[in-house]
C-alpha positions as CSV (number, residue, x, y, z in Angstrom):
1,X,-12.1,-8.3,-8.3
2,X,-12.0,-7.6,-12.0
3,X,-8.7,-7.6,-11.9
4,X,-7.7,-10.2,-9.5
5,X,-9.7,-12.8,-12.4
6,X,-13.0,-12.9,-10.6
7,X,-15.7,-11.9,-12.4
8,X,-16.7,-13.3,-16.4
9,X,-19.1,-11.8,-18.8
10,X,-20.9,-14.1,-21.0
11,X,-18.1,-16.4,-21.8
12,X,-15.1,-13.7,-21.5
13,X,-12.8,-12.8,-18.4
14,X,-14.1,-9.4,-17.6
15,X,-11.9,-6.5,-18.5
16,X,-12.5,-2.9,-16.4
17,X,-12.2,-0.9,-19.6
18,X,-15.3,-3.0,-21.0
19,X,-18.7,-2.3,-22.4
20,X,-21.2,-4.7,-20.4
21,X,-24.4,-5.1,-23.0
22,X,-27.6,-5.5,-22.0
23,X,-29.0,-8.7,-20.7
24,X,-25.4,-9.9,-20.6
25,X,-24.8,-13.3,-18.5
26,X,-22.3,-11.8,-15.4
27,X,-20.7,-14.4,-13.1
28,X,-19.0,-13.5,-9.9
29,X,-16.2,-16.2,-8.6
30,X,-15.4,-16.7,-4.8
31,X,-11.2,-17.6,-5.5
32,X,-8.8,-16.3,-7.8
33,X,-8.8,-18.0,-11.2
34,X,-5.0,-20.3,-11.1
35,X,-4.2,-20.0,-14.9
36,X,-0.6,-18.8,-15.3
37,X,-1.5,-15.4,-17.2
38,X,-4.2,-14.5,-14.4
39,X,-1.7,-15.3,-11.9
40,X,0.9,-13.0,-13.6
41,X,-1.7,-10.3,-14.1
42,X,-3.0,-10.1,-10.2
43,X,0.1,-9.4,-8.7
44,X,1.4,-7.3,-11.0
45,X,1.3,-3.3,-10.4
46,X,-1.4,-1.7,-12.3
47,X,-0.8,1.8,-13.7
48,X,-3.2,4.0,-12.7
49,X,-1.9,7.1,-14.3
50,X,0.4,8.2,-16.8
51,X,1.7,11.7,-17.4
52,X,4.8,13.0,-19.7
53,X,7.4,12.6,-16.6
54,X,6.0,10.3,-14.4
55,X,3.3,7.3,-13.3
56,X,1.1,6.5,-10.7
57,X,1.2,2.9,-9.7
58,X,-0.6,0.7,-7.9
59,X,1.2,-1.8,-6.0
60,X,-0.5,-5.2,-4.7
61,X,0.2,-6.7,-1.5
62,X,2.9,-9.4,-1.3
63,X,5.4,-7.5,-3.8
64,X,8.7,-5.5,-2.9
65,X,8.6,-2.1,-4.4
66,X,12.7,-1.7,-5.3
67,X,14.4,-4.6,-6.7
68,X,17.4,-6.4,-4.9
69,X,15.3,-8.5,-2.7
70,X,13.9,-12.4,-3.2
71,X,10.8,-12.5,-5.1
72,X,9.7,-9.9,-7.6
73,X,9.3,-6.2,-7.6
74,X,7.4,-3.1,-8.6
75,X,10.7,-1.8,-9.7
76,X,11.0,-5.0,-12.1
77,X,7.9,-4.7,-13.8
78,X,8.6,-1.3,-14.7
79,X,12.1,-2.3,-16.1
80,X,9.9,-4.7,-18.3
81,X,8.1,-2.1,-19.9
82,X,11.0,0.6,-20.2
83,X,14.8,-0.6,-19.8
84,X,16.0,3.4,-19.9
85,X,13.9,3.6,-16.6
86,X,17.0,2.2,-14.2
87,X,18.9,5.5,-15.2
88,X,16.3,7.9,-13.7
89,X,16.8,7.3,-9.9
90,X,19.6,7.4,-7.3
91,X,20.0,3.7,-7.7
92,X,19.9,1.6,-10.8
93,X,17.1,-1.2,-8.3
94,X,15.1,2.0,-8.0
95,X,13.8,2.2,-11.6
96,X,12.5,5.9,-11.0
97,X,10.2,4.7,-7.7
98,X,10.2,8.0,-5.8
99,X,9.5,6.5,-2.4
100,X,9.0,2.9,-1.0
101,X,6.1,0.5,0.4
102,X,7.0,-2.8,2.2
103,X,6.3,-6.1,0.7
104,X,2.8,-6.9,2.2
105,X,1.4,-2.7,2.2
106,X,-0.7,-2.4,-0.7
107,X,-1.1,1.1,-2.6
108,X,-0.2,3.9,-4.4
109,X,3.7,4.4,-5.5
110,X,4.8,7.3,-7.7
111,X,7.7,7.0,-9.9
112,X,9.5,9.3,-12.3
113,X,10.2,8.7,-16.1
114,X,12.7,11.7,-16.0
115,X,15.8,12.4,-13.7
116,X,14.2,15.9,-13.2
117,X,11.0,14.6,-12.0
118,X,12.6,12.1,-9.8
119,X,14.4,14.5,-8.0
120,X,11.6,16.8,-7.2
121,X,9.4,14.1,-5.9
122,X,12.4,13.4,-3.8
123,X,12.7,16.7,-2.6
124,X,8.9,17.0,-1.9
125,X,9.8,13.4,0.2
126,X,13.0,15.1,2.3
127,X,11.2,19.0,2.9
128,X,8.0,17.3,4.0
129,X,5.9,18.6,1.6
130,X,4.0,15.0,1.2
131,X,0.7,13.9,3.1
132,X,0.0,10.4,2.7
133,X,-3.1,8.5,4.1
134,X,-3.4,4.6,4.9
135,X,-6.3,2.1,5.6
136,X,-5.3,-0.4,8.2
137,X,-7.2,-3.2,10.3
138,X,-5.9,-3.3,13.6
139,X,-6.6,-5.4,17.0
140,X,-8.8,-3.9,19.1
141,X,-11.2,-1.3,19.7
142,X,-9.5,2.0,19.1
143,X,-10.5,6.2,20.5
144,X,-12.5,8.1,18.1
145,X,-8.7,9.5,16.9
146,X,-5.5,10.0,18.1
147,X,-2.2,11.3,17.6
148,X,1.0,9.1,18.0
149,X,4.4,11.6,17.6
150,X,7.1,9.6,19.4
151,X,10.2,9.2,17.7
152,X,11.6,6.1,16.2
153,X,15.1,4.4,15.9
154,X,16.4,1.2,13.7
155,X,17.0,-1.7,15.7
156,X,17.8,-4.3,13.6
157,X,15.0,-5.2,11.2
158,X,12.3,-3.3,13.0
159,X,11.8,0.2,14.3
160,X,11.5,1.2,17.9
161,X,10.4,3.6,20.2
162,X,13.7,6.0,20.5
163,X,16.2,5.8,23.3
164,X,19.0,7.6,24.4
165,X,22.2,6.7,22.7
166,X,20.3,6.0,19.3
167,X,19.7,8.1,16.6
168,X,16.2,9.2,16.7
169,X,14.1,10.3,13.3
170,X,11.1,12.4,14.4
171,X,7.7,10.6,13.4
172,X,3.7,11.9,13.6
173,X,0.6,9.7,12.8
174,X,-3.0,11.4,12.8
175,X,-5.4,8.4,13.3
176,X,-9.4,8.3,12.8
177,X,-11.5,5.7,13.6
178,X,-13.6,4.3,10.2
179,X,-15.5,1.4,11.9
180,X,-14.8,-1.5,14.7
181,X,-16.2,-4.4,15.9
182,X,-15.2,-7.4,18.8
183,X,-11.8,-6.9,19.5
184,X,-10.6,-5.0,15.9
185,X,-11.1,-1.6,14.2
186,X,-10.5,0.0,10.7
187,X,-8.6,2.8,10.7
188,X,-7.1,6.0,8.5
189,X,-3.9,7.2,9.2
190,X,-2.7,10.2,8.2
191,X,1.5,11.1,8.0
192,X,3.8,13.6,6.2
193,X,6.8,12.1,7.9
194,X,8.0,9.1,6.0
195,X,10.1,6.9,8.5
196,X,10.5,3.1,6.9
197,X,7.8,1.4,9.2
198,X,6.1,4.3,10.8
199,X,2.4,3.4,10.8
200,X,3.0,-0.1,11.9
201,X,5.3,0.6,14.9
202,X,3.4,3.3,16.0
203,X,0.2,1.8,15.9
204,X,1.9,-1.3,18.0
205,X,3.1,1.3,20.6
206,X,-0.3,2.6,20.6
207,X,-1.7,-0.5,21.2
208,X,-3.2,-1.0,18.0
209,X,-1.2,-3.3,16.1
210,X,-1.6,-4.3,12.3
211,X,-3.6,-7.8,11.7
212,X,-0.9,-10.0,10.2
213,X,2.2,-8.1,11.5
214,X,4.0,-10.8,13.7
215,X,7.2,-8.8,13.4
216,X,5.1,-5.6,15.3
217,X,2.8,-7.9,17.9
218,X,0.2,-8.1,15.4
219,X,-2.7,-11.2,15.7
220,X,-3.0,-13.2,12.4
221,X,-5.1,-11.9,9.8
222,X,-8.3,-13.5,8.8
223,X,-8.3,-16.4,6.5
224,X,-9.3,-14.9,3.7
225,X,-6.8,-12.5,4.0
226,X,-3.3,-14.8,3.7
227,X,-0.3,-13.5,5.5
228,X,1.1,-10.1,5.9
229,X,0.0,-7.2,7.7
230,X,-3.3,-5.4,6.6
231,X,-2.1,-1.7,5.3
232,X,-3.4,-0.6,2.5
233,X,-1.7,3.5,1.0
234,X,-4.8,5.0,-0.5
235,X,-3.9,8.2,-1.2
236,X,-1.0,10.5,-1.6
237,X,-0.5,14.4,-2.3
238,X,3.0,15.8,-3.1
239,X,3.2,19.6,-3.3
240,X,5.8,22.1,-3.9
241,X,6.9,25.1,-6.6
242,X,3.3,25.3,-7.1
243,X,2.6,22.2,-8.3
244,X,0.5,19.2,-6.8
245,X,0.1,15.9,-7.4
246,X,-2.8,13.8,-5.8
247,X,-3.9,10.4,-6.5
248,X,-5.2,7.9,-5.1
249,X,-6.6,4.3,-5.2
250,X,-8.7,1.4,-3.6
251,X,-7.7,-1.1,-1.0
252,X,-6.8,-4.6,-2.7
253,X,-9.3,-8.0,-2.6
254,X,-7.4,-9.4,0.3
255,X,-7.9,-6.3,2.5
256,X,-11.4,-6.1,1.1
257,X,-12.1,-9.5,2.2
258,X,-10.8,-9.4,5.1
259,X,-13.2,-6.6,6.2
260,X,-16.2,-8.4,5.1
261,X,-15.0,-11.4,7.1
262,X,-14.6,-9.2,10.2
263,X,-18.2,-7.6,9.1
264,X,-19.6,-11.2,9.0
265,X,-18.1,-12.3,12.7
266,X,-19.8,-8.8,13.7
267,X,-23.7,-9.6,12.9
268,X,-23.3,-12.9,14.2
């Protein structure tokens, strides 16, 4: 909320790094401020961490992580704040981003500052030696937990279950149950596999589809929510040589809200 322009102290825009004084005037906003630089400053990534060779970002729903697509791009912002970065990874759109999140998943990316680190995080990505863990708001009311491992193909623009004839890429997802209500639930899911689309296809095929994923049979997301599916990447660990890296980070004010909203349709 802070960051998304939502909250004032006094007279001031409230910044998370501040010192709140006592008996301080603090006002809490129901919509996004629409000044340009608030605009700019919401849907930008935020760095969460910075080390020598690499930084943890955290990417906002509605923004493409690699650049090459229309709109703008994690991978842009970072080429704002360091030019030498589009010479770190495979490709020059890449910017040193070590893996990917579609446009509307919200969540924690990691990218490399040096062509060393990039390529172990890649090679963490390609042995498997990642876990990564996801919020997501699906329709109805799912089982305690369950495991989906059915492999997926490409079919155009969306994966699918695999057939014979297709090439098939091996796929698990480990799902809990956080919390459900009339006719939705709020769910973790776990996967080390990293197949582009894997939660939401396999959460379709389990019956469970995002809110706001059309493309995967998904209902529409609640108001307050705006368009796009309802996935938030809250935490990722990469391992390997001896060496770990875990970090992780909230879900976003659209995913938030559209929780509470589901929350309020429940005590009714």
């Amino acid at each position: 909320m802070i960051s998304a322009g939502l909250v004032k102290v006094d007279s001031r825009w409230l910044k998370a790094s501040a010192q709140i004084p006592r008996g301080a005037l603090i006002t809490v906003y129901a919509s996004a401020r629409h000044d340009r630089d608030e605009t700019t400053r919401a849907t930008a990534p935020r760095v969460l961490f910075r080390a020598g060779d690499y930084l943890v970002l955290d990417k906002p729903r509605g923004l493409h992580t690699h650049k090459g697509r229309s709109g703008s791009s994690a991978a842009a912002y970072l080429e704002r704040c360091d030019a030498s970065l589009i010479n770190v990874g495979h490709r020059p759109e890449e910017c040193g981003i070590a893996h990917r999140l579609d446009r509307d998943t919200s969540g924690v990316l990691l990218a490399a500052t040096t062509r060393e680190r990039f390529v172990w995080m890649r090679r963490c990505f390609q042995l498997g030696h990642t876990r990564k863990w996801y919020l997501a708001l699906v329709q109805g009311c799912s089982p305690e937990s369950f495991v989906v491992d059915t492999a997926l193909s490409r079919r155009r623009t969306r994966v699918v279950a695999a057939r014979r004839g297709l090439r098939a890429w091996p796929a698990e997802t480990r799902v809990v149950k956080i919390d459900a209500g009339d006719g939705w639930s709020l769910l973790r899911a776990e996967m080390s596999s990293g197949v582009t689309h894997q939660i939401r296809a396999h959460l379709a095929l389990a019956g469970h589809a995002l809110l706001g994923d059309l493309k995967y049979g998904g209902p529409p997301a609640p108001a307050s929510a705006g368009s796009g599916q309802l996935l938030h990447a809250a935490r990722i660990v990469l391992h390997m040589d001896g060496e770990t890296l875990d970090f992780s980070c909230p879900p976003g004010l659209e995913f938030v809200r559209a929780y509470a909203q589901l929350l309020a349709q429940r005590k009714q």
